[in-house]
Phi, psi and omega in degrees: 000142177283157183281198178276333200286317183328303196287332163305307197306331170299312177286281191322319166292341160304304199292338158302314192290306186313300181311333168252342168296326183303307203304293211267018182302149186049028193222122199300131179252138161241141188216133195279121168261128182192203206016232182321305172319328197261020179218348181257144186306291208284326163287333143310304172310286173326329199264318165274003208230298189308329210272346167314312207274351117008290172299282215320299172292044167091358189253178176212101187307134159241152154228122156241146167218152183253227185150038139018246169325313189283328167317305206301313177323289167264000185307311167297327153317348181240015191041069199242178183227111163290166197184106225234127182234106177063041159084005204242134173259126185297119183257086175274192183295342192272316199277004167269345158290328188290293171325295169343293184282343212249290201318323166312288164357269177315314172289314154315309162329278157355291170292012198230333193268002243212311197258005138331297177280351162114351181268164208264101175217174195215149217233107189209118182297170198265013161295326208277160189019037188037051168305322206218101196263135158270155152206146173341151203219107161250185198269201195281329157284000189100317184293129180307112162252026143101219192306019197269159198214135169233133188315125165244339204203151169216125156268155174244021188291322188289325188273031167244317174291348171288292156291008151284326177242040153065039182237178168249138168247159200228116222247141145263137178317030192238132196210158206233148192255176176254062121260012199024060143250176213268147184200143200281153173217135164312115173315320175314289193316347199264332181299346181250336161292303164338288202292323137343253206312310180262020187033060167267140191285359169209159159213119188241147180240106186260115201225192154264038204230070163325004161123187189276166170206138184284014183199133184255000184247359183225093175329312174282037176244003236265136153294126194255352189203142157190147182285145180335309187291323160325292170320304169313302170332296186309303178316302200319299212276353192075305165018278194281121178216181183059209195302330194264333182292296182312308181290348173265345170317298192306318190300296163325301191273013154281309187274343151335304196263016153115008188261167209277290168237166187221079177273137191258108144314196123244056210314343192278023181265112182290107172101008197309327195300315200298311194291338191267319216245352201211024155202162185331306204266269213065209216203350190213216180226133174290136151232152202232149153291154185305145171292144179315289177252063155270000000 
């Protein structure tokens, strides 16, 4: 049986939690699901367990997720040659069939561990009801990178009939041009177009990334909050390199464009969502809009 002290300690942590369950009731969370969390079982589990009890207290969760890896996985089973230009993957026709199948693939999973835990979600490409309208994408030097897609338009009528009658949708990164072929899109970009388009009050990107740091070999530099213009700052200044430029990027153009906050994770953190959204401290690093008068 538990002591008193426990059972106290258990009520303070509810009682930390109310003020944001109050804040964010009835308010669309888009959360990027991707790195570690999405291939190991017992952080998946964890991951699906934040976002039941998400629903169960009033918000209304989106998921996009990417999958990489699992692509890069098969691609090579099929004897296909990956290939990478300015971080961007070259997609010709074969490997866009591949992309295609292995994200459906990934995605029915999701939805299938979702619907375990009792909650109502639906597994949906961003094809299905031209969610996620494309136009070509070249990399950064000019050169053609086959099937790649940068977001122009997210309708949201189907993902709005999803959460009005209480399901979570849950988008793979496949967006269609207007000849409706199919064309792979960076999952950050498509979570922060989704997360626009739809004024939702967070966009959480859950990686293998503890959030920014002004010294990435040094744990105590981790930024735990900073504002858009900071942020633009941070680029600016070299700080963000790698795997971080793009994502911090994404984070600046969400919140340009109305979304409130934008936390960056650690999905290999158990339970990060819960921690991040509903104490004090939280785990990983918020960026906010500029203050009125800053």
């Amino acid at each position: 049986m538990d002591s008193m002290e426990t059972l106290l300690a258990k009520a303070n942590v509810l009682i930390e939690a109310l003020p944001y369950i109050r804040q964010f009731h009835g308010k669309t969370v888009v959360v990027k699901y991707g790195g570690s969390a999405m291939v190991e079982h017992e952080l998946k589990k964890s991951v699906i367990r934040d976002v039941a009890l998400l629903k169960l207290v009033g918000f209304r969760p989106i998921i996009v997720h990417g999958g990489g890896k699992e692509i890069t996985k098969w691609i090579g089973r099929v004897g296909l040659e990956t290939r990478f230009v300015g971080g961007l993957r070259v997609t010709d026709a074969d490997t866009i069939q591949v992309a295609e199948m292995v994200l459906n693939r990934v995605n029915k999973g999701l939805v299938s561990m979702m619907e375990k835990t009792g909650l109502k979600a639906v597994g949906i490409s961003g094809k299905d009801g031209t969610v996620l309208r494309v136009d070509k994408k070249t990399a950064a030097n000019g050169e053609d990178i086959g099937f790649v897609g940068t977001v122009r338009e997210v309708n949201t009528q189907l993902l709005d009939t999803l959460l009005d009658n209480d399901f979570i949708p849950v988008i793979c990164p496949i967006g269609s041009d207007d000849e409706y072929h199919s064309f792979n899109i960076n999952a950050d970009d498509a979570a922060c177009a989704v997360a626009t388009r739809m004024k939702a009050s967070k966009l959480v990107f859950l990686s293998d990334i503890e959030g920014v740091y002004r010294n990435p070999s040094d744990p105590s530099t981790l930024v735990s909050e900073m504002s858009a213009t900071q942020a633009k700052q941070f680029i600016a200044e070299g700080f963000a390199g790698g795997g971080m430029l793009p994502k911090l990027q994404s984070c600046i153009d969400a919140i340009e464009n109305g979304v409130e906050k934008v936390h960056i994770l650690d999905g290999r953190i158990e339970h990060a969502l819960l921690l991040e959204f509903f104490t004090d401290k939280g785990v990983g690093t918020q960026i906010v809009a500029d203050k009125p008068n800053a």
